[in-house]
C-alpha positions as CSV (number, residue, x, y, z in Angstrom):
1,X,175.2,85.5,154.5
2,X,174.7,82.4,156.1
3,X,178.1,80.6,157.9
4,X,179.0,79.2,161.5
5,X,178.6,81.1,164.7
6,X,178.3,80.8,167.6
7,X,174.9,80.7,169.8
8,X,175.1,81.0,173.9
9,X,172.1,78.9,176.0
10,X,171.3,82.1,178.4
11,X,169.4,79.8,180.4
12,X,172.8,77.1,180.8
13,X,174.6,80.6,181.4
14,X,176.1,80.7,185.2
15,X,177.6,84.3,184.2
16,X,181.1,84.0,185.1
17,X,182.1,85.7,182.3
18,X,185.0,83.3,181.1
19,X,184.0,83.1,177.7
20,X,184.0,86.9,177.6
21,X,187.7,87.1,178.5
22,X,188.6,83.6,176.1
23,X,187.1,85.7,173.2
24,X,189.9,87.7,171.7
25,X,188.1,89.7,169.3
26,X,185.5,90.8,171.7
27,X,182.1,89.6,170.5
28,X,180.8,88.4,173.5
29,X,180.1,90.4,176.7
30,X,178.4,90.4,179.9
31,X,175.0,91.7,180.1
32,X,172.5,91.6,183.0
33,X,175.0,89.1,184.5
34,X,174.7,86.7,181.8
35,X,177.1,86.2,178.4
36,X,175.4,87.7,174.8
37,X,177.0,87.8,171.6
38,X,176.7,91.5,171.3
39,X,178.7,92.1,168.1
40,X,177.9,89.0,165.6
41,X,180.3,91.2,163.1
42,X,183.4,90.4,165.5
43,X,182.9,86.4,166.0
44,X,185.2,84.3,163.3
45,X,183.2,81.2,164.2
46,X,186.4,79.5,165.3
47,X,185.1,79.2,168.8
48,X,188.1,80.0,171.3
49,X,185.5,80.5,173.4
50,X,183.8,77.1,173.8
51,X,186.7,75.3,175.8
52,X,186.0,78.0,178.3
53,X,182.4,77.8,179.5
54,X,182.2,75.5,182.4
55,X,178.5,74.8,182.2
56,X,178.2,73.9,178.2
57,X,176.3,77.0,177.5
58,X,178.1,77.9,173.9
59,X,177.6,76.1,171.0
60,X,178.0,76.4,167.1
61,X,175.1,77.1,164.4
62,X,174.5,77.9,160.7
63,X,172.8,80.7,160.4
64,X,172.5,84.2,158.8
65,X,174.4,86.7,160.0
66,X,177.1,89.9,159.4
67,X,180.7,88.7,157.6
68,X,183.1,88.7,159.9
69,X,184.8,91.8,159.8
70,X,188.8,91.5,160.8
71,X,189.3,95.1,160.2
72,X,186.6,96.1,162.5
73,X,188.1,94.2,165.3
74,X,191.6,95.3,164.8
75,X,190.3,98.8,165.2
76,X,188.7,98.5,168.5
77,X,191.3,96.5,169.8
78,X,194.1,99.5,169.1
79,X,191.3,102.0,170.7
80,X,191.5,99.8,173.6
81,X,195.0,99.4,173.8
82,X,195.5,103.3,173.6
83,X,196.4,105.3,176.1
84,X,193.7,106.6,178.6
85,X,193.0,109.3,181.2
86,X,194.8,111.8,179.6
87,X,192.9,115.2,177.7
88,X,196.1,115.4,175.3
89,X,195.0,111.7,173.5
90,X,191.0,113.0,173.1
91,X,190.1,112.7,169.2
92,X,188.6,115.9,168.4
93,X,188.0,117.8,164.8
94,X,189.7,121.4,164.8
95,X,187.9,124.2,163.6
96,X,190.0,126.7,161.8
97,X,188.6,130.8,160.7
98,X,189.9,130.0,157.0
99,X,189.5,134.1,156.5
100,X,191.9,134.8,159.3
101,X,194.6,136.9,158.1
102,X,196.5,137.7,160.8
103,X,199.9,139.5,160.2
104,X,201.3,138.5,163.6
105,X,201.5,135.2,163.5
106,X,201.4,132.1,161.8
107,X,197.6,130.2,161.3
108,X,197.8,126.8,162.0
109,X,196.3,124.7,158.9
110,X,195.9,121.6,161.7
111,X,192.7,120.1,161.2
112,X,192.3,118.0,164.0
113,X,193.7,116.0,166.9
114,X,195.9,113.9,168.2
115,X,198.4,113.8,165.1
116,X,200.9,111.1,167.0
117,X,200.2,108.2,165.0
118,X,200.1,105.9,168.0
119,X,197.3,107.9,169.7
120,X,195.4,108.4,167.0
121,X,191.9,106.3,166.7
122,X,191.4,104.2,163.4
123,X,187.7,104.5,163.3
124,X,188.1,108.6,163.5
125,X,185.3,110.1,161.2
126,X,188.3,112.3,159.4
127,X,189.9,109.3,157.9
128,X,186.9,108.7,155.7
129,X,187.6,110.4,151.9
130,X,190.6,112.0,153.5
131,X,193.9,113.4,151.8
132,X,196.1,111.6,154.6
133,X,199.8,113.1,155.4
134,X,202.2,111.1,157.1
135,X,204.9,112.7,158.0
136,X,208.2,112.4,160.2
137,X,208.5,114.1,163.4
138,X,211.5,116.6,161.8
139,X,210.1,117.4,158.9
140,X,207.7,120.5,160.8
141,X,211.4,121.9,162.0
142,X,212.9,121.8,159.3
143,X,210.5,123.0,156.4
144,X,209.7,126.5,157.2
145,X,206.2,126.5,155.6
146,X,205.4,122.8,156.2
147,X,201.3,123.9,157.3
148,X,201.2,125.6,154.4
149,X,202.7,123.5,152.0
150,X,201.9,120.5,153.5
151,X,199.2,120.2,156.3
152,X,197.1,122.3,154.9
153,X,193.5,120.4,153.4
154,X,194.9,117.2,154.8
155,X,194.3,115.0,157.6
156,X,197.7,114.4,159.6
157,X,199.8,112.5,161.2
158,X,203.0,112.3,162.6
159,X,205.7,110.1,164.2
160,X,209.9,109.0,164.5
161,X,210.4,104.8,164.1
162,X,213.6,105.2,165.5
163,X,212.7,107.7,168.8
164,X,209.6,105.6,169.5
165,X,211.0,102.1,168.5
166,X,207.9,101.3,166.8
167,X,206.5,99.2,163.4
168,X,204.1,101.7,162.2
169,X,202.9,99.5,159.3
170,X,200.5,97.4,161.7
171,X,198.3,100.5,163.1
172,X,198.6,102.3,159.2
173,X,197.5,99.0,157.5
174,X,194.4,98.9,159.9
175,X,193.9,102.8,159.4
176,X,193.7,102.4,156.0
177,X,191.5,99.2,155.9
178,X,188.8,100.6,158.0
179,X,188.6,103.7,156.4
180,X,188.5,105.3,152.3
181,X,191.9,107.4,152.3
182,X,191.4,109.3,149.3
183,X,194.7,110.3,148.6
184,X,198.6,109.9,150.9
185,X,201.7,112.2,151.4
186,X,204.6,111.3,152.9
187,X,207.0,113.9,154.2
188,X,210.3,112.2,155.5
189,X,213.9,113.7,155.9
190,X,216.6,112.5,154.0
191,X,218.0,110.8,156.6
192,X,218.4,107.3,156.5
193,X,216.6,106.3,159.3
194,X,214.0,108.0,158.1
195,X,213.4,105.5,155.6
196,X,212.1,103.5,158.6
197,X,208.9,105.3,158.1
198,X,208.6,104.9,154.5
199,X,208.9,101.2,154.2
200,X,206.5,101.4,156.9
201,X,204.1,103.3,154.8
202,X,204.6,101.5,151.9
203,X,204.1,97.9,153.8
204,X,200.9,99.3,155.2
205,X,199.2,100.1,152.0
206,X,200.2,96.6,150.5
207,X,198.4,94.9,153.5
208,X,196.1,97.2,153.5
209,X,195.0,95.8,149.8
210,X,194.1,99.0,148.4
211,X,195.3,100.8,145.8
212,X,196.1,104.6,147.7
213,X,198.0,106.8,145.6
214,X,201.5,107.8,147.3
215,X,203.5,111.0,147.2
216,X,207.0,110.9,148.8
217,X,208.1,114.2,149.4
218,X,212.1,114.3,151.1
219,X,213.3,117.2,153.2
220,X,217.0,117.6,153.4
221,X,218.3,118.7,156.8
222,X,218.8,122.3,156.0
223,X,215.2,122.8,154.9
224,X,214.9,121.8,151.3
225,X,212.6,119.9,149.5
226,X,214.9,117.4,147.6
């Protein structure tokens, strides 16, 4: 498509990088000491960035290129917000013996990892076609069979509004814009603040501006599905 972008005079370029840090959706960065749009995807053509260069080395253009894509750049600015350094927040697929039939224990039906939905990465390959459970930190305790009945064949994750004084809806709605969630459960407690999580859920799908089918399931607190 053809719309207005921005175009940087390499040769005007002094390479002190102010443009990279003006541009908040992180289109331009610093290469071989001099600033390049790297991601034409990420630049709205609104041009934060001009007012910053002290030499005059950015400009505007028509010209073909890539739509700007909003949910793109929401995505890598969660990853880059997440936490870092520690193994625990790692994205990695879990591979499960499906066969195992162990009478001593419990098989977990976990599929991968992290499950905290404020660790988790939007861009993860398992969101793609996924049958997505979100479910409330107390639901695992209190439903005896919740793998079984609940994590099994889905991709999950978890989290508590109240405990980690969070809006969910924001990281959900970019979740599920970036990525083709087949199908969403959501396991809550019967508790009222519970419902935190649901309107959550529920906002995120409406922003999101897709039409996900939704299950609420509701666990009272002695371990019954209500």
């Amino acid at each position: 498509m053809k719309r207005r972008i921005i175009r940087i005079d390499e040769e005007k370029c002094n390479g002190c990088g102010a443009c990279a840090a003006a541009c908040h959706e992180g289109a331009i960065a610093m290469v071989d000491g001099k600033a390049r749009l790297t991601r034409e995807d990420y630049c709205d053509g609104l041009g934060d960035c001009l007012p910053s260069c002290p030499v005059g080395a950015i400009s505007f253009e028509e010209r073909e290129a890539p739509a700007y894509d909003e949910a793109a750049v929401e995505a890598s600015r969660m990853e880059k917000s997440m936490p870092c350094g520690c193994p625990g927040t790692q994205a990695r697929k879990l591979e499960r013996d499906v066969q195992c039939s162990c009478s001593t224990h419990a098989v977990s039906r976990l599929s991968q990892w992290p499950v905290q939905i404020k660790l988790a990465p939007v861009t993860a390959p398992w969101f793609k076609d996924a049958d997505l459970l979100v479910a409330a930190t107390c639901t695992a305790y209190a439903y005896g069979a919740f793998h079984e009945d609940f994590i099994r064949g889905r991709v999950t994750l978890v989290g508590c509004p109240k405990l980690d004084g969070v809006d969910y809806s924001d990281k959900l709605a970019i979740i599920f814009k970036a990525n083709d969630v087949a199908s969403l459960t959501l396991v809550r407690m019967e508790v009222p603040c519970c419902g935190g999580l649901e309107i959550a859920v529920r906002k995120a799908i409406e922003a999101s501006g897709k039409d996900i089918p939704l299950r609420v399931v509701t666990i009272s607190t002695d371990g019954m599905i209500l």
